[in-house]
C-alpha positions in Angstrom: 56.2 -45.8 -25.5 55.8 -44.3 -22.3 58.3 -46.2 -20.6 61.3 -45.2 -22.6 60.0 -41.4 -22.0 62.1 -39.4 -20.1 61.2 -36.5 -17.7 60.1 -33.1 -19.8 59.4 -35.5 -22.9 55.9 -34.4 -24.0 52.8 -36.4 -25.0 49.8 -35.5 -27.4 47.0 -37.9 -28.6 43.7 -37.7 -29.5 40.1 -38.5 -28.4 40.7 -41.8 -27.4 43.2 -40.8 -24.4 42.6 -42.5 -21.4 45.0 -45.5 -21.4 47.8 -42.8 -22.7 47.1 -40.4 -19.3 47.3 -43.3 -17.4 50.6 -44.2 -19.0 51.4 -40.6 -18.1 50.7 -41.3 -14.3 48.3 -38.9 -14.2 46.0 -39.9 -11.0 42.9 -42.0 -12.1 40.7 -40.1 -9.9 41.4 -36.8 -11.6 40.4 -38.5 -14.8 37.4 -40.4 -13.7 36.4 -36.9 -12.3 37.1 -35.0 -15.8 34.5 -38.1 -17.4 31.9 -37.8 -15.1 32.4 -33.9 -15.1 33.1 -32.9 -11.7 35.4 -30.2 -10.4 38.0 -32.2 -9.4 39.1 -33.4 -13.1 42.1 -32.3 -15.0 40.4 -29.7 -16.8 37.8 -28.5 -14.0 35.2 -31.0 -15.4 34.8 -28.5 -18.3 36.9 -30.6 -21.0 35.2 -34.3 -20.5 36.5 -37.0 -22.7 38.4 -35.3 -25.6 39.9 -32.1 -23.7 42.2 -33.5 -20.6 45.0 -31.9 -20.3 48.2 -31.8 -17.7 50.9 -29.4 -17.7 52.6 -30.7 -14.4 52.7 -34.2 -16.4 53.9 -33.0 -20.1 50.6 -35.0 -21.6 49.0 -31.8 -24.0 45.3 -33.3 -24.4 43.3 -35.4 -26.2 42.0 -33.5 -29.0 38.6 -34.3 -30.7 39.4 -33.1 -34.3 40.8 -35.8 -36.5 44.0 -35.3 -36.8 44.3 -31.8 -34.5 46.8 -33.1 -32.1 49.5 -33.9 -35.2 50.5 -30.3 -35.2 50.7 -29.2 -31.6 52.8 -32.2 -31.1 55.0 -31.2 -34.1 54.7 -27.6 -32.5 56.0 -29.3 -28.8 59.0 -31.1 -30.7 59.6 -27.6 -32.2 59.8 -25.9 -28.6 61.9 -28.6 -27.9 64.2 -28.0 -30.6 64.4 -24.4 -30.3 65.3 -24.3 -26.4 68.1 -26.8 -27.2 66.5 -29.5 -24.6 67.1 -33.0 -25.4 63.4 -34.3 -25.1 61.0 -35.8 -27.8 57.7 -35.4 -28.3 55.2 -38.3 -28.7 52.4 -37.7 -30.7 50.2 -40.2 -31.2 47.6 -40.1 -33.8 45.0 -42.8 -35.4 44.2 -44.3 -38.8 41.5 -42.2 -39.9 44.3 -39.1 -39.1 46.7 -40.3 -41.2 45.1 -38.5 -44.9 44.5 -35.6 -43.1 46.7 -32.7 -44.8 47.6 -31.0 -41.5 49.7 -34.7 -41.1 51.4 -34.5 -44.2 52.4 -30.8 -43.5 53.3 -31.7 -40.2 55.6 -35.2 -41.6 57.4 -32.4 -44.2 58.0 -29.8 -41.5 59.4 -32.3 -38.6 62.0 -34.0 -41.8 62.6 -30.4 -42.6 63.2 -29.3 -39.6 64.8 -32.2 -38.4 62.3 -32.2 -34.8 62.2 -34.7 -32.6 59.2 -35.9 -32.5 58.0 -39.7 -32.5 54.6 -40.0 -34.5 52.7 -43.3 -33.4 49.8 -44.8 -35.9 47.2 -46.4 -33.7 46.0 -48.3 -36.6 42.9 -50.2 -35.4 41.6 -50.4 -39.3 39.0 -48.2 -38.8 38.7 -44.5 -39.1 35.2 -43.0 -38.3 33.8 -45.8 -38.9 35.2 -46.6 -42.3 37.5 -49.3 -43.3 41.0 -48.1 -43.6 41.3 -50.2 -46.6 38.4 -48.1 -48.4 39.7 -44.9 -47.2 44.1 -44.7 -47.4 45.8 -45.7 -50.3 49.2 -46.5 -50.3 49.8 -49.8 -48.2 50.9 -49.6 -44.7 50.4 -46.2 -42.8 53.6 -46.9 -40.7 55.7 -46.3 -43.9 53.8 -42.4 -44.2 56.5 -40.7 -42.8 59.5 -42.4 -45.4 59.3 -40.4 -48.4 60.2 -37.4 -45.9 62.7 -39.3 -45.0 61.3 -40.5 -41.7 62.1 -43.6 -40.8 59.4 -46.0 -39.8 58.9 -49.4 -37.9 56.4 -51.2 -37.1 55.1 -52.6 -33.6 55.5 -56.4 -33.6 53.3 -56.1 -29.6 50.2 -56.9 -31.3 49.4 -57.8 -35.0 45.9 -57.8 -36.3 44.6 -60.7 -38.6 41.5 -62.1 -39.5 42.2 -64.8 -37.3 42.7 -62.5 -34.2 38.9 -60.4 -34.7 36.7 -60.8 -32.1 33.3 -62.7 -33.5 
């Protein structure tokens, strides 16, 4: 995803955000320091783990809230839209987000409002420790987006099956 970013293009993701702000090229030294809470981190050593942030690099934070960031990135394709700049906004988002209602407001207010913003399902079949199976109904989560009228795809990168599980 980040590759086919352009510059001003912002990103949002949740807790689990490290690969994404190294995707962002944001320096792996400022981020090791915001881990191990020292100064020299993105966020002062103040925001650890789920609270990096960097303006200068368009990536808008991990957010520790299930399901938090899917509105600020919604919000950032907004900004986008209303400043007339062709950018998109990334928002990336995981399994155990996807019932969340601040998603399903946030899928019927970027179709309505036409934003662009690209919502990615990290779907690693657990959410919060519960199998996505026991906790979403409605088949795949890629599809969440189509009865707004989003259209949907899904990655063919990596596809998990029984047989791929680690033992």
């Amino acid at each position: 995803m980040q590759a086919a970013l352009v510059k001003g293009d912002t990103v949002v993701t949740s807790y689990r955000d490290h690969g994404h702000m190294l995707a962002c090229d944001m320096d792996p030294r400022g981020v090791m320091a915001e881990l191990t809470g020292r100064s020299g981190g993105y966020s002062k050593g103040k925001g650890g783990s789920m609270h990096m942030f960097s303006r200068e690099k368009n990536f808008f934070g991990g957010h520790g809230i299930v399901g938090a960031q899917v509105p600020i990135g919604t919000g950032l394709a907004f900004s986008h839209k209303y400043a007339s700049r062709p950018l998109v906004s990334v928002t990336y988002l995981g399994d155990g987000a996807v019932n969340q209602g601040q998603v399903a407001e946030s899928l019927n207010m970027a179709a309505l409002w036409k934003l662009p913003v690209i919502y990615v399902i990290e779907n690693n079949r657990y959410g919060m420790g519960t199998s996505v199976r026991r906790a979403a109904a409605g088949g795949e989560l890629y599809k969440r987006g189509e009865p707004y009228g989003i259209p949907a795809c899904r990655s063919t990168a990596w596809t998990w099956s029984r047989s791929s599980r680690r033992p």
